[in-house]
N, C-alpha and C positions, 0 to 999 in steps of 0.2 A: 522656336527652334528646339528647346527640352524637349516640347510633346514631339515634335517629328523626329527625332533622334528616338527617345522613346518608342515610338509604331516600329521605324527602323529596328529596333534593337529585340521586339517582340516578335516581328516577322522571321527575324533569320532564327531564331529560336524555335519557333512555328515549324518553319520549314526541313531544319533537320532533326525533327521528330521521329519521321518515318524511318529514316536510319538509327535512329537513337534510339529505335524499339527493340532492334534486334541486339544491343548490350544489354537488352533486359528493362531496359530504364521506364518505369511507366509513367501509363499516356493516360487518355481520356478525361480528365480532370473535371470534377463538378463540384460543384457549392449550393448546399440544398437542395441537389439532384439537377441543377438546372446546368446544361453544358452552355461551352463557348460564351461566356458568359464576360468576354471582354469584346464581341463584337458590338456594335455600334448601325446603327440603320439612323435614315434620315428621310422622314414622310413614307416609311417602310421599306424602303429601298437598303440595300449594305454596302455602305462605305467605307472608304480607308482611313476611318478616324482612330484615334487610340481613345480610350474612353479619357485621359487627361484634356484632350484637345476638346472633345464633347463637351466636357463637364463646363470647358468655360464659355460656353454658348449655350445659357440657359433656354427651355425650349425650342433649341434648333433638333435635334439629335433623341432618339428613343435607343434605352439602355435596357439590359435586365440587371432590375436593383434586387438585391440581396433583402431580405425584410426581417432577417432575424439574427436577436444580438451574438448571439452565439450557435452563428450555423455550422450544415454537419458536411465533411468533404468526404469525398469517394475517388476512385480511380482506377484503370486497369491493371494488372500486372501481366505484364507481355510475355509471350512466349509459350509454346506449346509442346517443351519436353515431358515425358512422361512424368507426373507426380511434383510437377513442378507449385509451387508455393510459396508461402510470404512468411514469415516467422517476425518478422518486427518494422517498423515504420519510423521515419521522423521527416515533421514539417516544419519547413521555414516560411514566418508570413511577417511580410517588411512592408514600412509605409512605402518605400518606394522601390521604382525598377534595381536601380544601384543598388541598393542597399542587401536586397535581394541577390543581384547578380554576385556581391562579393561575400555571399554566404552568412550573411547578417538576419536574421529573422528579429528583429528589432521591438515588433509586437507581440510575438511569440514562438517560440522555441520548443516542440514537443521535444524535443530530446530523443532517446531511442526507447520508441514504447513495444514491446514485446508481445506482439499480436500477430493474429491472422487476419484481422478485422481489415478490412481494405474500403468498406462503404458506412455510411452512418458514422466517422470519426468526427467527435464533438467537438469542436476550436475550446480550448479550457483558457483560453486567457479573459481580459478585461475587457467587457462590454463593447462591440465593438460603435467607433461614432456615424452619425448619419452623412450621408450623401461624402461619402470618403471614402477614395480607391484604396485597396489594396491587394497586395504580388506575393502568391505563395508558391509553392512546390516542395514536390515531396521526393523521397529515396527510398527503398525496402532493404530489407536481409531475404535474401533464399533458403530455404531448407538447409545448406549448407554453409548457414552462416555467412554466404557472401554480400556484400553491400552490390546495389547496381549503383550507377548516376544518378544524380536529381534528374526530375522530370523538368521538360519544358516548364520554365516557368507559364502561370495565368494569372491572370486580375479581375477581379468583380470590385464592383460599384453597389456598395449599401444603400439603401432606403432614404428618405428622406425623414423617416419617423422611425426607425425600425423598431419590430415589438418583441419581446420572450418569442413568439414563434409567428410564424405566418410564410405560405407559399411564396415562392419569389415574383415578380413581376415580369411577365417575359414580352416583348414586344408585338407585335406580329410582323409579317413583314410581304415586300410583293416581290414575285419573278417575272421578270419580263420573258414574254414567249410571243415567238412570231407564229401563223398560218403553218398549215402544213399542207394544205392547197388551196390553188384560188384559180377559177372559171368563172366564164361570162353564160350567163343564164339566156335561152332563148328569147326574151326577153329585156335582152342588153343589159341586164342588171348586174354587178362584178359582185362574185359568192366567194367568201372566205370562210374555210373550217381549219381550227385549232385545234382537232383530232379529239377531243374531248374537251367537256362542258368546266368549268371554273365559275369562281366566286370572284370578279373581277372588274376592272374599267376597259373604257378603248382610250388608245392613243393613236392619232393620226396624224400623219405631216400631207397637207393636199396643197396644190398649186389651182386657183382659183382665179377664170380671168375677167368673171365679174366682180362689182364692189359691195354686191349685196344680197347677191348668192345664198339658199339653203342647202343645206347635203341632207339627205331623209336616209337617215340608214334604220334597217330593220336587223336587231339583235333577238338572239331564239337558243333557245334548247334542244329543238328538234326542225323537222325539215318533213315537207308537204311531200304529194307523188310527183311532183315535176321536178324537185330538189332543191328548191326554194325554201329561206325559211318559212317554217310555218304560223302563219298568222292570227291563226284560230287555234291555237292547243286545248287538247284535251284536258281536264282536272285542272291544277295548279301548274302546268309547264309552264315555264316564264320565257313571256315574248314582250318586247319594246320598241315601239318606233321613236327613234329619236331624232330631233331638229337640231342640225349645228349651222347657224349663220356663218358665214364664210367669208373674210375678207380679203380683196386684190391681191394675188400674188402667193408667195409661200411662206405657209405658216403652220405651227405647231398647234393642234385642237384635243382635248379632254374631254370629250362630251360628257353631260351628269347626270345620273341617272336618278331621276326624281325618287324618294320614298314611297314607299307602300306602306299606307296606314293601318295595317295587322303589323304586319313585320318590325313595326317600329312603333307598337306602341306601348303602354307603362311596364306589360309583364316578360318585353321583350328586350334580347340583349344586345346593346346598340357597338356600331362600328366604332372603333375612335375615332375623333377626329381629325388626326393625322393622320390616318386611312384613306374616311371620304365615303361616301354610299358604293355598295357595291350590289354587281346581280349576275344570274349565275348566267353565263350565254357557252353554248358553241360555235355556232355561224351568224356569220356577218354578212347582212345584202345590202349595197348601195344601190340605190335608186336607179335609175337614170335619169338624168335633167341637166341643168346647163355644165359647158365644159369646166370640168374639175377633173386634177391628175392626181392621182393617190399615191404618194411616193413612198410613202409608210402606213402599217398596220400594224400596230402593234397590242399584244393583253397583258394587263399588271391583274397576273392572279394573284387573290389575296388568300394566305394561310399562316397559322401556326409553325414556328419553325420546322423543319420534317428532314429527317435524313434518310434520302430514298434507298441507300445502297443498304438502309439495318438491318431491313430484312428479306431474304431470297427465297421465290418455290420455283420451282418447275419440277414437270412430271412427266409420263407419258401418257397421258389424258391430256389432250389441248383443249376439251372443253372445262375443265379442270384448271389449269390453268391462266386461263379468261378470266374463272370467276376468281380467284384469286386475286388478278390483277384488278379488276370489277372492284373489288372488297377495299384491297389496300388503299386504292387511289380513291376511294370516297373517305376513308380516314383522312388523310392530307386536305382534300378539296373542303371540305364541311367543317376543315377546324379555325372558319374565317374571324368569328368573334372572337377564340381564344379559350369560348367554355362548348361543350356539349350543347349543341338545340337543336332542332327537330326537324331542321331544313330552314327553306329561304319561306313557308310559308307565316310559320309565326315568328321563328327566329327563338323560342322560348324550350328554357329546360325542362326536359322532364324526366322524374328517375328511370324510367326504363330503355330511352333511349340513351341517357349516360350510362347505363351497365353494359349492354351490349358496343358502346361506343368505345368504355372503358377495355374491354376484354381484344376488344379488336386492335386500339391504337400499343398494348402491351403489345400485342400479336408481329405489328410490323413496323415498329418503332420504339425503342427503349426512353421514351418521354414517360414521366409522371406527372408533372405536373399540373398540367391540363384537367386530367381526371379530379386533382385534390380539390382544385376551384373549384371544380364544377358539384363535386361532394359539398362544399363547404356553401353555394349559395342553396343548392337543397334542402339542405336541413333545414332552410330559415325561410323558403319559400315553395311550399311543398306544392303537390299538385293532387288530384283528387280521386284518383286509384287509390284502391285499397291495396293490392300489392304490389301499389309502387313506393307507397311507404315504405314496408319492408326491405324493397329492395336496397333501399339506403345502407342495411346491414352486410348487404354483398360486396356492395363496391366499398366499404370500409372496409371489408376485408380484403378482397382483393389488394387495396392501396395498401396495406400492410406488410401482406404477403408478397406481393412484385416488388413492392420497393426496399423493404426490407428499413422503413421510417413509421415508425409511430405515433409520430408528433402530433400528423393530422387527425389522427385517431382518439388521441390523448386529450385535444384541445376542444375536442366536439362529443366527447363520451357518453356526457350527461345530456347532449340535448339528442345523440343517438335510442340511449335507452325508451323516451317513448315511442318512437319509429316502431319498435317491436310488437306493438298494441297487446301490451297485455290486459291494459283498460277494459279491453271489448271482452274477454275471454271468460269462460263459466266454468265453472270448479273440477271439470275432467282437462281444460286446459286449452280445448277449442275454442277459438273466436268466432266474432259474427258483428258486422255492420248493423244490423237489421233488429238487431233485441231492445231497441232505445237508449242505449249505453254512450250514444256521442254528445256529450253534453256541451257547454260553451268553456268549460275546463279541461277536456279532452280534445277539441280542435286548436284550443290554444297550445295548448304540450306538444304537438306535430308541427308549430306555426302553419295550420292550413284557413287558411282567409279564404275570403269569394273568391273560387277559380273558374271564372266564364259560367258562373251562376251558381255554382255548388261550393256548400258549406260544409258539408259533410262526405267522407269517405266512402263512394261506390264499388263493388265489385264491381271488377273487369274483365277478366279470362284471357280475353284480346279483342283485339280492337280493328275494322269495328265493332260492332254487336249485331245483334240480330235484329234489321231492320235501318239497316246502316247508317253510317253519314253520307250522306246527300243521295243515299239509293231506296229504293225502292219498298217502304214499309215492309213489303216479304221479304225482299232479300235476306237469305240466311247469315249474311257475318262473315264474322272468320271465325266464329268459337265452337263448330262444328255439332249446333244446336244444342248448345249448354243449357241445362237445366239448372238455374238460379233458385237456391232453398238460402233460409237462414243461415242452416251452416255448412259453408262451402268446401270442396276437398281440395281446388286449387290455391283459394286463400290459407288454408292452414297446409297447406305442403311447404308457403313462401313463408309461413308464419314458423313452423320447424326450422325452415333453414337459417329465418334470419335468429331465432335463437342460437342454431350452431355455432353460429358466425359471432353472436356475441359472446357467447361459454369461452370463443379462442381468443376474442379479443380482451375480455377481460384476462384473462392468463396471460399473456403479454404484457399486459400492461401491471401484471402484478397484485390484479383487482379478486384472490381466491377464492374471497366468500361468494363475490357476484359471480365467480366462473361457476363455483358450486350450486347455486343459485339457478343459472341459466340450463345447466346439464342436468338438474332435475325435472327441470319444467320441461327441457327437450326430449327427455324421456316420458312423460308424462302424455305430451300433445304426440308423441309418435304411438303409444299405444293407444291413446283415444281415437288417431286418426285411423287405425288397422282398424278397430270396433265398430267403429261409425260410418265409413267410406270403402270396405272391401268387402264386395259380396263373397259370402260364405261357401256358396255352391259358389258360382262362375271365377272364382277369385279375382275379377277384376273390379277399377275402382269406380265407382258410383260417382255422381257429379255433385249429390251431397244428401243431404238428409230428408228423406221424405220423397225422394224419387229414385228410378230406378234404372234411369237413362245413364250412361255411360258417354263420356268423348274423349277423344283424345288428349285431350288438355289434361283431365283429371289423371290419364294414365301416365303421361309420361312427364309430366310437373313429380308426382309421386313415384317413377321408378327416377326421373330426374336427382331427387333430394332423398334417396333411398328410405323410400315408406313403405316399397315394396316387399313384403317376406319373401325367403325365399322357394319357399314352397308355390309362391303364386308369382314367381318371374315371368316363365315360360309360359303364361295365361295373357298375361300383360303384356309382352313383345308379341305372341301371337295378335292379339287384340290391336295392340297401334299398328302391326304392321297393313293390318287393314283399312286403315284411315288414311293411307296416303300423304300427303301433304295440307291436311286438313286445319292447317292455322295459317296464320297470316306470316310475315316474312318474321318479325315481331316471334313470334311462336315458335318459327325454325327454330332460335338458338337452343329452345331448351326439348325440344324434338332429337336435335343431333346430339347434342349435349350425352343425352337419355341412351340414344342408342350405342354411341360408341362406348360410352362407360359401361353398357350391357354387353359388349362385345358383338355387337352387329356389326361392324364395320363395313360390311358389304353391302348392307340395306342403307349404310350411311352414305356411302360413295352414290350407290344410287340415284337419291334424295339432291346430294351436293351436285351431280350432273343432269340432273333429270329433263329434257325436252318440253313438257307439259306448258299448260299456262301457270302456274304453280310452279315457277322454278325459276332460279338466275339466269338460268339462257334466257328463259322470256324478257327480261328486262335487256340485257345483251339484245336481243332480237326485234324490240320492240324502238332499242334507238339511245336508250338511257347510257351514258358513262360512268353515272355516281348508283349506287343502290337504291330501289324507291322503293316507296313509303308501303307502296300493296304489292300484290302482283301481279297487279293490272288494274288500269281506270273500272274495268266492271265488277271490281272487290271493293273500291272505294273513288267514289266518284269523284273528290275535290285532291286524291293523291298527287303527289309531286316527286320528280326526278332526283333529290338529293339529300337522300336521307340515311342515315347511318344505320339507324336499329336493323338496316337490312344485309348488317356489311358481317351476320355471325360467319360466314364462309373463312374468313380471314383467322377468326380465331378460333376454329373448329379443325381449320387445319393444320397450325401450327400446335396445339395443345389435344388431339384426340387421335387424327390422319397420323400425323408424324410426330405425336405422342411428346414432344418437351414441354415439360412445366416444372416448378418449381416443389423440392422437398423439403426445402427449408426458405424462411424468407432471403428475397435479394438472390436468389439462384446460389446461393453458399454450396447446399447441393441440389443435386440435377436429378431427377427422374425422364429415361427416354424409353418408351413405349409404342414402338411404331405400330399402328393398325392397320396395314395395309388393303385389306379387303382385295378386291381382284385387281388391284392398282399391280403394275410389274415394277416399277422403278419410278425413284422421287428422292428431289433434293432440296433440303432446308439449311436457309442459314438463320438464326436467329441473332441479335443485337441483344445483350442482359447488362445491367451493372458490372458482373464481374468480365464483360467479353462475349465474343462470338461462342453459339453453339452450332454446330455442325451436324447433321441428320443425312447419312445416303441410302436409299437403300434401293435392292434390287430380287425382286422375285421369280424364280422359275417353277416349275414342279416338283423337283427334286430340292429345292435350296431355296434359301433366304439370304441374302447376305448384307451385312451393314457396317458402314461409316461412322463413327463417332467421332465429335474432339470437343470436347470439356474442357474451358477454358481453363488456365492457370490459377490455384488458390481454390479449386473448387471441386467437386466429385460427384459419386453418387451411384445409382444404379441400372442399367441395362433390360429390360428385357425384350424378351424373341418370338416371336410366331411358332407354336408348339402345339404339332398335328398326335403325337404319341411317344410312350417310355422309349420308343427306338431312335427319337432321332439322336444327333451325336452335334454335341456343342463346339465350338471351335473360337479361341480369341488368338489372333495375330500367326493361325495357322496350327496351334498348337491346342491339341482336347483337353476341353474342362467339367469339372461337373458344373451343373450348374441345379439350381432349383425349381424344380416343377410347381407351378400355382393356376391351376386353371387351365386357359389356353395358353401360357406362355412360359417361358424359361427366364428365371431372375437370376440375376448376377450383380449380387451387392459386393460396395466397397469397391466400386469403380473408380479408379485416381484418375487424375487429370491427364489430357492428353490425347493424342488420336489410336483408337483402337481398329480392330477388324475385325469384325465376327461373323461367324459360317455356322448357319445348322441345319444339317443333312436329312432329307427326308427320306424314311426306308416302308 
């Protein structure tokens, strides 16, 4: 009766939140980054349990346990008056609801701590104990000194070990979704489509008037020319016939979806078992055979938690749009394990598909933790790219920079550092695989063991290579006939970057000498790389040393990670713009990446909309709902329908299109730099630690005009589309100067809050 009074007491809490935002009183509540962290599921499903009631049904119930003694809390501060802000904080965290409710923080007591800080606050009391709830909430000061309300109270459930630090444990969980049509096949067969493909079971209730009846249902990804599923898929599409014995009368059936012995074996990352096997289907065809009546159909898609409403585009581009939606919903659908993997064919991590995984699920969902697990089995189980090592240094930064938490960063530093390969590298500071430099003490420093035969670290460019997988010895690739030398220009443009990326992270983390350290050596491989990789005459870049073939990849990896001078820009943009979409989906991100930050924005849009077979429509057009693996079965014969690395649209357009990304960690402040290209109008909502950001904008001939609103506690800067000295800046109606830089007009020391900005083209 306590724990049900308890849920009671937490729900009415819960639910005048919404009103309790507009007193200012904040909301969002996290613990270790990880939200809602008092729900409760039971065999992935969410239930009405309070985590007390859970607790005392060991193994019935899946929790997010807390894993660190002294985790960090965050949370919103509501409201979106101009310049509004947090000037101090204090949290109360009590062993119980009561204790709690009567203003008791029992365990801890911040007191009134005098900050702005609103994410990353450190719980300072005593160690906290294993497998034991506890109720906190918090109250700020305004700019003006005033106190709001406590926040809804929330409760998290520690670890059953918990350690100095470690990611939290988050559950996963299933939503039930019914058909969204169902027709009888000429055939007589009954066809059910779920509008898009999931990581899922069936559930069915059928009335059966034999006692020993089969049902043969056929599960699929795609659909034949008759509209049937399809039985034969091409590449990896995944199709199952399955047998459900059936017995007399009416009754509830789960059919089980046998394992696949790639997908589930040692290097692969397995389903829980409170999950159950799952496979990705969209249509469902039942047989026809003896009388059975289907009264239910139902799919438990399985995913990572996901808050669909975090993030918002539309445009006036519908095919725009599409891909959008395309991008987002393969983030959700593909987060079935919990870490980043490469689809349903190996089920296995690899660093390149968690970077672009990483940048996308930022993109339309304010989760971190996902990405940190998925950093953190990396480092210890590497894979055999050579710049996918490296990439290990991006998405540590990245998690640092998005989340605005170090910890991950902190606790994995030292086995970071050889990811950098400085091992391979000769005395001007360029690397190379290929010199005999990978000894059995250099593959051990990376932990890279046997990965599907290789011991040692291959260039890659993209994938696949020339001569593909499973095509046709000629077939050229996707590497846009890359000329492979000892020392490569795409390997050390990843090898520059992930030095960048370390010079920042050791700065943060307070590490000077190795900042200073890394900032030399990055200076060092950038001028080796202009000597050794940029023709002299043509100024573009070379594909490596000792030839004179040029691709894509080496130009826009190096205007990507700026290796470009600027004398030789407008060589290099002339130059990619001729290769079209000459890499694989894989490639796109750092393609788009390359051009928007050069201010192509037009050549981007293009690219992001394009018709071709080389393009997201094709995959749209070809049948897929998730992002696949190529861009089409005749780029890579064994590809598969649900694969993330193809999902960069997602985060190209929320960080390049409509320009928000972070100026300081955790979005403290905000950089918005819309690029609109010949795009007229487009609206973003983005989801951040600190709150919504808001992006509108609308294009004519004459004018630009934009939307902003920067959430409360946070700021930053502005800029505009800037055709010449004549146009005439405008914020909230009223002319400002603003600063010319390039093509755009900057307007720093943007306070929080929603603005309007006009500038007039003459």
């Amino acid at each position: 009766m306590i724990g049900y009074r308890l849920w009671i007491f937490a729900g009415l809490l819960l639910a005048i939140n919404t009103s309790a935002q507009k007193n200012g009183m904040p909301s969002g509540l996290r613990v270790d980054l990880a939200r809602n962290t008092d729900r409760v599921w039971q065999n992935g499903f969410a239930v009405s349990r309070s985590l007390e009631q859970a607790l005392r049904e060991p193994g019935t119930f899946q929790m997010t346990r807390i894993a660190s003694i002294h985790p960090w809390f965050s949370w919103i501060m509501t409201g979106n008056e101009p310049g509004a802000g947090q000037t101090a904080y204090q949290i109360l965290l009590a062993s119980s609801a009561q204790r709690l409710q009567s203003g008791t923080g029992d365990v801890w007591n911040s007191g009134k701590v005098a900050t702005s800080q609103q994410s990353g606050v450190v719980y300072n009391g005593s160690a906290l104990k294993p497998n034991t709830i506890y109720y906190w909430k918090v109250k700020l000061w305004d700019r003006q000194g005033r106190p709001t309300a406590f926040s809804a109270p929330a409760a998290f459930l520690t670890d059953s070990v918990p350690e100095r630090f470690r990611e939290p444990s988050v559950p996963l969980e299933k939503t039930v979704q019914k058909p969204v049509t169902h027709t009888v096949l000429p055939n007589k067969n009954r066809f059910y489509d779920f509008g898009n493909a999931a990581f899922g079971q069936l559930h069915l209730i059928a009335e059966a008037a034999g006692e020993r009846d089969t049902l043969w249902i056929h599960v699929g990804e795609a659909i034949d020319e008759k509209g049937a599923v399809e039985k034969k898929p091409a590449g990896t599409i995944r199709y199952q016939r399955l047998a459900v014995p059936l017995k007399k009368g009416l009754h509830s059936y789960v059919p089980v979806f046998p394992p696949d012995k790639r997908n589930t074996g040692n290097k692969a990352i397995r389903v829980p078992g409170y999950i159950g096997e799952v496979f990705p289907f969209r249509y469902v065809e039942f047989e026809r055979g003896s009388p059975v009546v289907i009264k239910l159909l139902e799919r438990y898609a399985v995913h990572y938690p996901f808050e669909d409403a975090a993030a918002e585009f539309e445009s006036s581009d519908t095919l725009l749009n599409q891909v959008w939606a395309l991008s987002k919903y393969t983030i959700k659908a593909t987060s079935f394990t919990g870490v980043y993997v490469d689809g349903d064919r190996e089920r296995i991590p690899y660093e390149a598909d968690a970077l672009i995984n990483q940048l996308s699920h930022y993109a339309v969902d304010a989760e971190f933790n996902m990405a940190r697990r998925s950093l953190a089995y990396l480092i210890y189980n590497a894979t055999w790219p050579t710049e996918w090592s490296l990439q290990n240094l991006l998405i540590a930064w990245n998690d640092y920079w998005y989340s605005g938490d170090i910890r991950t960063v902190k606790m994995l530093y030292r086995e970071l550092k050889p990811k950098i390969l400085l091992a391979l590298a000769r005395p001007d500071g360029l690397i190379s695989t290929r010199t005999g430099k990978q000894d059995s003490a250099f593959t051990a420093s990376i932990h890279l063991t046997s990965f599907n035969g290789n011991v040692v670290l291959k260039d890659i460019v993209d994938w696949p290579q020339k001569g593909g997988f499973g095509l046709p010895p000629d077939a050229p690739g996707e590497s846009d006939s890359y000329v492979f030398t000892d020392y490569n220009a795409v390997v050390n443009a990843f090898h520059y970057e992930a030095l960048i990326c370390m010079k920042k992270l050791a700065w943060a983390l307070g590490e000077k000498a190795d900042a200073a350290f890394y900032d030399a050596q990055a200076v060092k491989v950038k001028e080796a790389f202009r000597r050794s990789f940029i023709d002299p005459v043509s100024g573009i870049v070379k594909d490596g040393e000792g030839t004179e073939h040029a691709s894509l990849h080496a130009n826009m990896m190096a205007l990507a990670f700026d290796l470009v001078p600027q004398q030789n820009r407008a060589a290099v943009i002339a130059y990619i713009r001729t290769r079209g979409m000459a890499c694989s989906v894989y490639g796109a991100q750092f393609l788009l990446s390359a051009l928007y930050d050069a201010d192509e924005a037009a050549y981007g849009l293009e690219l992001l909309t394009a018709k071709g077979k080389r393009s997201w429509y094709n995959m749209l057009r070809t049948g897929s709902t998730m992002t696949t693996e190529a861009w089409g079965t005749e780029y890579k014969n064994n590809q598969d329908w649900n694969h993330a690395w193809g999902s960069a649209p997602a985060n190209i357009i929320v960080s390049r299109l409509m320009g928000v990304t972070p100026l300081s960690p955790a979005f403290s402040t905000i950089a918005i730099k819309p690029r609109p290209g010949p795009l007229r109008h487009a609206r973003l909502k983005l989801a951040t630690l600190k709150g919504n950001v808001q992006v509108e904008f609308d294009k004519t001939e004459g004018s630009f005009q934009l939307k902003t609103v920067m959430p409360a506690n946070t700021g930053g800067k502005v800029c505009l589309p800037r055709k010449s000295d004549a146009d005439q800046v405008f914020r909230n109606g009223k002319k400002i100067t603003a600063i010319a830089e390039g093509n755009f007009w900057v307007v720093n020391n943007v306070p929080s809050g929603t603005a309007r900005w006009t500038v007039r083209y003459f």
